[in-house]
C-alpha positions as CSV (number, residue, x, y, z in Angstrom):
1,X,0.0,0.0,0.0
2,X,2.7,2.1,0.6
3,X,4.6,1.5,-2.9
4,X,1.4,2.6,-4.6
5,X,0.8,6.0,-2.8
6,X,4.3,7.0,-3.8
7,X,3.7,5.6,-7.2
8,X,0.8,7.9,-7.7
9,X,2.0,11.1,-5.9
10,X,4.4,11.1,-9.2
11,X,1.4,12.0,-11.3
12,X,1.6,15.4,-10.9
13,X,-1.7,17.9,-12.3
14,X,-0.1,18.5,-15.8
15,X,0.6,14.8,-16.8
16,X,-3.1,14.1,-15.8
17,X,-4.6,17.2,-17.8
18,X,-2.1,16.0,-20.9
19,X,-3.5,12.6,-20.7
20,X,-7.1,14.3,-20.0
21,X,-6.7,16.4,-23.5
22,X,-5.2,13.0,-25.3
23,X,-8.3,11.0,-24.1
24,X,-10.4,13.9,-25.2
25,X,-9.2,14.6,-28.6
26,X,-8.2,10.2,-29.4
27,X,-5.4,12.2,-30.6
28,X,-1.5,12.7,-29.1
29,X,-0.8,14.6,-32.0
30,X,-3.6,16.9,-31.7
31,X,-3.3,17.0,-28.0
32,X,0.1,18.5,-28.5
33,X,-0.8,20.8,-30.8
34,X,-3.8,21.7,-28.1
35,X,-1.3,21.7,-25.3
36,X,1.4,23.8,-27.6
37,X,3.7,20.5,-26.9
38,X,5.7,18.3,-28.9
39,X,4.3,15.0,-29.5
40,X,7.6,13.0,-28.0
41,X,6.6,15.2,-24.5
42,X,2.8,14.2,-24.3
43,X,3.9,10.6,-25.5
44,X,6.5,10.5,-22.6
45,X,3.9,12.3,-20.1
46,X,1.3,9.5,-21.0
47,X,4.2,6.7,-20.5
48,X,5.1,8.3,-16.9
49,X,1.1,8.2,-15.9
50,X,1.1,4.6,-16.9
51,X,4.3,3.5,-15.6
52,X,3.0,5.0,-12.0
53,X,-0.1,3.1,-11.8
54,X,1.3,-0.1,-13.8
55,X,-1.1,-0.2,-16.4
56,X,-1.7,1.1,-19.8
57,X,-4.4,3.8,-20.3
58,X,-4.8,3.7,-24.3
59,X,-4.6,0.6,-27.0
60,X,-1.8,1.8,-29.4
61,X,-2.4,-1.8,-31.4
62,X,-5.1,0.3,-34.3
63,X,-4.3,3.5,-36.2
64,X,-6.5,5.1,-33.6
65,X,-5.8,5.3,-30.0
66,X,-8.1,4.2,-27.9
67,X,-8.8,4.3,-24.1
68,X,-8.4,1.0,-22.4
69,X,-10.9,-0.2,-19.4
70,X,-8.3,1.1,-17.1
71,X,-8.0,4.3,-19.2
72,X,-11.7,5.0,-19.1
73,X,-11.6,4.8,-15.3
74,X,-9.1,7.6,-15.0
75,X,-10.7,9.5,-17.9
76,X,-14.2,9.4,-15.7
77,X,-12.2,10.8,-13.1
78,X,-10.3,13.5,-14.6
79,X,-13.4,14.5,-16.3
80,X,-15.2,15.2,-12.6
81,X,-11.4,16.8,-11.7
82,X,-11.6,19.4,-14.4
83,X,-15.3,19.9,-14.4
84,X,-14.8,21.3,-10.8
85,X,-11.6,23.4,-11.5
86,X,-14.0,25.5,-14.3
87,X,-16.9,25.0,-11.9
88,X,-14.4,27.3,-9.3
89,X,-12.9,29.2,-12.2
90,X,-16.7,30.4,-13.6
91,X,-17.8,31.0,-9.8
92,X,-14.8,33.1,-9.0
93,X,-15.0,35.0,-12.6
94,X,-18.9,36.0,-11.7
95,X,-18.1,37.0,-8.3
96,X,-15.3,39.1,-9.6
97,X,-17.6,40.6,-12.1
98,X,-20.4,40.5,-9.4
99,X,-22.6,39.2,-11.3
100,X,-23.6,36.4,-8.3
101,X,-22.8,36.2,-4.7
102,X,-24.1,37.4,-1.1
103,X,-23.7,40.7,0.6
104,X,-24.8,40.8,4.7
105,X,-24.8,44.4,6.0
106,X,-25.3,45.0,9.8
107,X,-26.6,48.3,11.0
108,X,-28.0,50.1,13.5
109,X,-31.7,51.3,13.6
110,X,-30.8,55.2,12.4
111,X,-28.3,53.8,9.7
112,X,-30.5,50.8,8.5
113,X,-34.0,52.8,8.9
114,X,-33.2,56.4,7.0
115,X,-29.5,56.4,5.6
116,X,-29.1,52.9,3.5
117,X,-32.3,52.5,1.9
118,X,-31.0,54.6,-1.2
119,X,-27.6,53.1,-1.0
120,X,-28.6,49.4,-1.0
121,X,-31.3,50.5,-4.3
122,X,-28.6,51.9,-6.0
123,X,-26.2,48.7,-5.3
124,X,-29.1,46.8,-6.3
125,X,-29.8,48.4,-9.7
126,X,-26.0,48.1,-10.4
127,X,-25.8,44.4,-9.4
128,X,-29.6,42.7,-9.7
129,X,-27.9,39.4,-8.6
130,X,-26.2,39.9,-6.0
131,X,-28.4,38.6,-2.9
132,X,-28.8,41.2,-0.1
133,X,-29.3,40.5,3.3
134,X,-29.9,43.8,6.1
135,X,-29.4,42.6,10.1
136,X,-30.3,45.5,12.5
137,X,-29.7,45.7,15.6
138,X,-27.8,48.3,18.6
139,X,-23.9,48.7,17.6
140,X,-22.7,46.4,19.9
141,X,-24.7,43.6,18.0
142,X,-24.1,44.9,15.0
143,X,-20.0,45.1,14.7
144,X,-20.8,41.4,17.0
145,X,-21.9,39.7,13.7
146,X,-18.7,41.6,11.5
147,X,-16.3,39.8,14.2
148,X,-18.1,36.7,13.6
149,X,-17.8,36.8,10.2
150,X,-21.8,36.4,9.4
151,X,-21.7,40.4,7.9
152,X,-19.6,41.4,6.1
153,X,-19.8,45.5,6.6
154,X,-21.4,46.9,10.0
155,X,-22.3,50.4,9.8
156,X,-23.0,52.3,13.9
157,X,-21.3,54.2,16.3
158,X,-18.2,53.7,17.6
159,X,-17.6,50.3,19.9
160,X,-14.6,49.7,22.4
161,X,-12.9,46.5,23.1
162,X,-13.2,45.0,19.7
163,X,-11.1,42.2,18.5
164,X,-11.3,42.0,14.4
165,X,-14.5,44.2,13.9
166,X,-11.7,47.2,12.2
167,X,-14.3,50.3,12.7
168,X,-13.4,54.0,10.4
169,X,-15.5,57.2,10.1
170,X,-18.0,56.9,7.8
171,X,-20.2,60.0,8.3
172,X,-20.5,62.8,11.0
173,X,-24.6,63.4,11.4
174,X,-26.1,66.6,12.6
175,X,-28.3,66.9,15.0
176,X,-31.5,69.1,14.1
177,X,-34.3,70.7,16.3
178,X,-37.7,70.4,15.4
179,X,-41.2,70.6,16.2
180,X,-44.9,70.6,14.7
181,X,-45.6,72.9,12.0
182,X,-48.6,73.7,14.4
183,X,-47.3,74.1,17.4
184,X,-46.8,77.8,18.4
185,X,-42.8,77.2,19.0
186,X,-42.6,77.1,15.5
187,X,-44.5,81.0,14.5
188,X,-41.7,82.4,16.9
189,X,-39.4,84.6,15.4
190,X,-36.5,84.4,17.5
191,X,-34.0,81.3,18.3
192,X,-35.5,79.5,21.8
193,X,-33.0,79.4,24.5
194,X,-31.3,76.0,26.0
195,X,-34.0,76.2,28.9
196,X,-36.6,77.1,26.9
197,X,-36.0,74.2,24.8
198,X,-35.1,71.5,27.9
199,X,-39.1,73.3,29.1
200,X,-41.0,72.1,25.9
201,X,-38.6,69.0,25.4
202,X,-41.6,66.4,26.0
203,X,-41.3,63.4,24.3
204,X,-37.9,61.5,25.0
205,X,-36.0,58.6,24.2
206,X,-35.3,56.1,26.9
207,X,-32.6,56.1,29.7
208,X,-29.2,54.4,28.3
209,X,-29.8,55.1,24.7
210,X,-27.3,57.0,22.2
211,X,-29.9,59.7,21.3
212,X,-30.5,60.4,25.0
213,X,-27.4,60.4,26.0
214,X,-25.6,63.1,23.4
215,X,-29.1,65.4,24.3
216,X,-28.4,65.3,28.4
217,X,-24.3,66.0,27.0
218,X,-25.6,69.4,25.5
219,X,-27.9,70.5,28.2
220,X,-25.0,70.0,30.7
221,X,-22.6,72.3,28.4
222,X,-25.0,75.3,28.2
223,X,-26.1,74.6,32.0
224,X,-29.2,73.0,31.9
225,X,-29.9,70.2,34.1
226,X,-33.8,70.7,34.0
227,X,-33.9,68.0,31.0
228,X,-32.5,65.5,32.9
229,X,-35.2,65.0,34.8
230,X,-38.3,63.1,34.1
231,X,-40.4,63.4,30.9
232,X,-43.4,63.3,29.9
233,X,-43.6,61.0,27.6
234,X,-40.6,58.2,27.6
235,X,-40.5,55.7,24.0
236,X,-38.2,53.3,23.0
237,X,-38.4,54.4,19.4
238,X,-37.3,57.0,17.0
239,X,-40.1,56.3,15.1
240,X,-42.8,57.0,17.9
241,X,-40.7,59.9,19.2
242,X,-41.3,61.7,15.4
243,X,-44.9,60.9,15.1
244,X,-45.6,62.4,18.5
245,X,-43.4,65.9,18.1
246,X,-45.3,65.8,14.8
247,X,-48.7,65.6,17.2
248,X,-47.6,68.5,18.7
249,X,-46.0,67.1,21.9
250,X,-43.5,70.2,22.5
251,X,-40.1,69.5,20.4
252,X,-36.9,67.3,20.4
253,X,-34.3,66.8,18.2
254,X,-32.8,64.0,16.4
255,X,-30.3,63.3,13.6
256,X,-30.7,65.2,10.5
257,X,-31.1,62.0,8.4
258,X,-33.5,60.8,10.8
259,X,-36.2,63.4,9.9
260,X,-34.9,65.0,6.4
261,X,-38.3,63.0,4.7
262,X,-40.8,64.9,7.1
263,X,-38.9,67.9,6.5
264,X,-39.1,67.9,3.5
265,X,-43.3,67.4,3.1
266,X,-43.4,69.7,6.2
267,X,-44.6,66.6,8.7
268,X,-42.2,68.3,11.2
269,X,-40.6,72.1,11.2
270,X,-37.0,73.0,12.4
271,X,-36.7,74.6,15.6
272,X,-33.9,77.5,15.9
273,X,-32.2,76.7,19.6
274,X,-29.4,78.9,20.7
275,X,-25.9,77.4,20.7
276,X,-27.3,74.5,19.9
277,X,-24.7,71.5,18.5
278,X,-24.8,68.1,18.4
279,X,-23.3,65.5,16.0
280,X,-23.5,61.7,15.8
281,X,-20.4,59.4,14.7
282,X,-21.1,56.6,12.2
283,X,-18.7,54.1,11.5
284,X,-18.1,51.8,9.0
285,X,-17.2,48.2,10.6
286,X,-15.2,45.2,8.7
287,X,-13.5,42.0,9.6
288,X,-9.8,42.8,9.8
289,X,-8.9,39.2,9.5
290,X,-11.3,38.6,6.3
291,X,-11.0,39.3,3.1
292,X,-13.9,41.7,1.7
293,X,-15.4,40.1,-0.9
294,X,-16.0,42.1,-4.3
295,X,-19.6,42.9,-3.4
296,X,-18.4,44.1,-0.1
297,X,-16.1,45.8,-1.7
298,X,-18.3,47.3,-4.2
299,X,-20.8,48.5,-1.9
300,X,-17.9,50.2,0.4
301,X,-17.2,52.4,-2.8
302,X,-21.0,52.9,-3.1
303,X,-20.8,54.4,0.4
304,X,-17.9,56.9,-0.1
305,X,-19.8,58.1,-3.1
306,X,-22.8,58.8,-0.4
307,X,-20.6,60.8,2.1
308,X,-20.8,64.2,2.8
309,X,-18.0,66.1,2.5
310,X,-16.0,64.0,-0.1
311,X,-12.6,64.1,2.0
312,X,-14.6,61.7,4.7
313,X,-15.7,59.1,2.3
314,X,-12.4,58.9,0.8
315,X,-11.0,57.9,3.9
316,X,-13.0,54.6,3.6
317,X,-10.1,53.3,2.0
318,X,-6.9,54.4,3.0
């Protein structure tokens, strides 16, 4: 058993594709030609194949080669060997052209609800066949699942302690104050102040999260510690929050991207507040220890062309 495992490691992949090409064609002389050989070197190829598994592979008796039973064994082989190397060599050249493959993106709820809906059409009008899959989720579970390697691209704020999840500024979000086109905050004709805005600052987000936290940040610069205590109304969602300032419950303020759609068909107004400034950081998360695949890849470029100003996006990829 030993003899013939060393016997065989002498076949190395280009005898067996010579004598695959010679069993294909019934042919050495075309196979060389095929092969850009000389005929003595696919002859002496074929004799090396045979003399490593001690038994010949074509009848040379008739004017036309043909494959013996033994031959016809291998030949079923090589046939399955070569039908998977263009099997890998057709999947790798559609996934370099994207024209198939998978794309995961992990985001959290104020990147994946208002800021990659347009992105992810535009990647899809690009590349129809490329299946897209969108996991939200709070940061921390989102870079989670780029570490793991079951996304591919994690787009939220910043996260210490990270092992492979590589994290880069994607955008910096502005903050905006608004209110209901109704309510009488927004017919005034001056700016409100920090207090005035903390008094009428209703409807909030809950303890803990991001949104809450940079608001009670501000308030503590200008000197207001009125809005830390409690409100009146206290949701767990951005989407609630919107759709009861737009009520007319007082005013708040969220991330520009956040609200830019009721802005725009005047669902919510915005709210002059002195001094007021507040960003969010977004992040763009990959596996360090992965290679990004060319639809990650692709849709990473998509993004840069999405940022605001142009020197932030280009910093994707340095």
């Amino acid at each position: 058993m030993h003899n013939k495992q060393v016997s065989i490691s002498r076949m190395n992949l280009e005898h067996l594709k010579t004598f695959h090409v010679v069993a294909s064609l019934g042919s050495f002389t075309e196979a060389a030609k095929a092969l850009y050989m000389t005929q003595p070197a696919v002859s002496q190829q074929i004799q090396g194949i045979e003399h490593a598994l001690r038994n010949p592979l074509f009848d040379r008796s008739k004017r036309q080669i043909r494959l013996t039973a033994k031959g016809k064994i291998l030949f079923s082989y090589t046939q399955k060997l070569f039908g998977i190397f263009r099997e890998i060599e057709n999947v790798f050249n559609d996934l370099n052209h994207l024209l198939t493959g998978e794309l995961t993106i992990a985001a959290s709820a104020v990147m994946g609800n208002y800021f990659l809906s347009s992105v992810i059409n535009e990647f899809y009008k690009k590349y129809p066949l490329i299946s897209i899959r969108l996991e939200m989720g709070d940061s921390a579970y989102v870079t989670h699942l780029v570490e793991e390697g079951v996304a591919d691209v994690a787009l939220s704020r910043h996260v210490s302690g990270l092992k492979h999840c590589r994290q880069k500024l994607l955008m910096k979000e502005p903050y905006v104050c608004v209110c209901s086109p109704s309510s009488p905050l927004a017919a005034l004709k001056r700016p409100l102040s920090p207090k005035e805005f903390a008094e009428n600052y209703l409807v909030m987000r809950q303890r803990g999260s991001r949104m809450r936290s940079k608001l009670e940040e501000w308030f503590k610069s200008v000197g207001v510690y009125e809005f830390l205590t409690a409100p009146a109304i206290e949701v767990n969602s951005l989407e609630s929050s919107k759709r009861l300032i737009a009520c007319g419950f007082g005013a708040a303020a969220f991330p520009l991207v956040a609200v830019s759609h009721e802005l725009k068909r005047e669902a919510l107004s915005l709210l002059s507040v002195e001094n007021f400034s507040v960003t969010a950081d977004y992040f763009l998360g990959y596996n360090d220890k992965r290679e990004l695949s060319p639809a990650a890849f692709e849709f990473i470029s998509l993004l840069s062309d999405h940022m605001k100003p142009k020197e932030q996006s280009e910093s994707i990829h340095s």
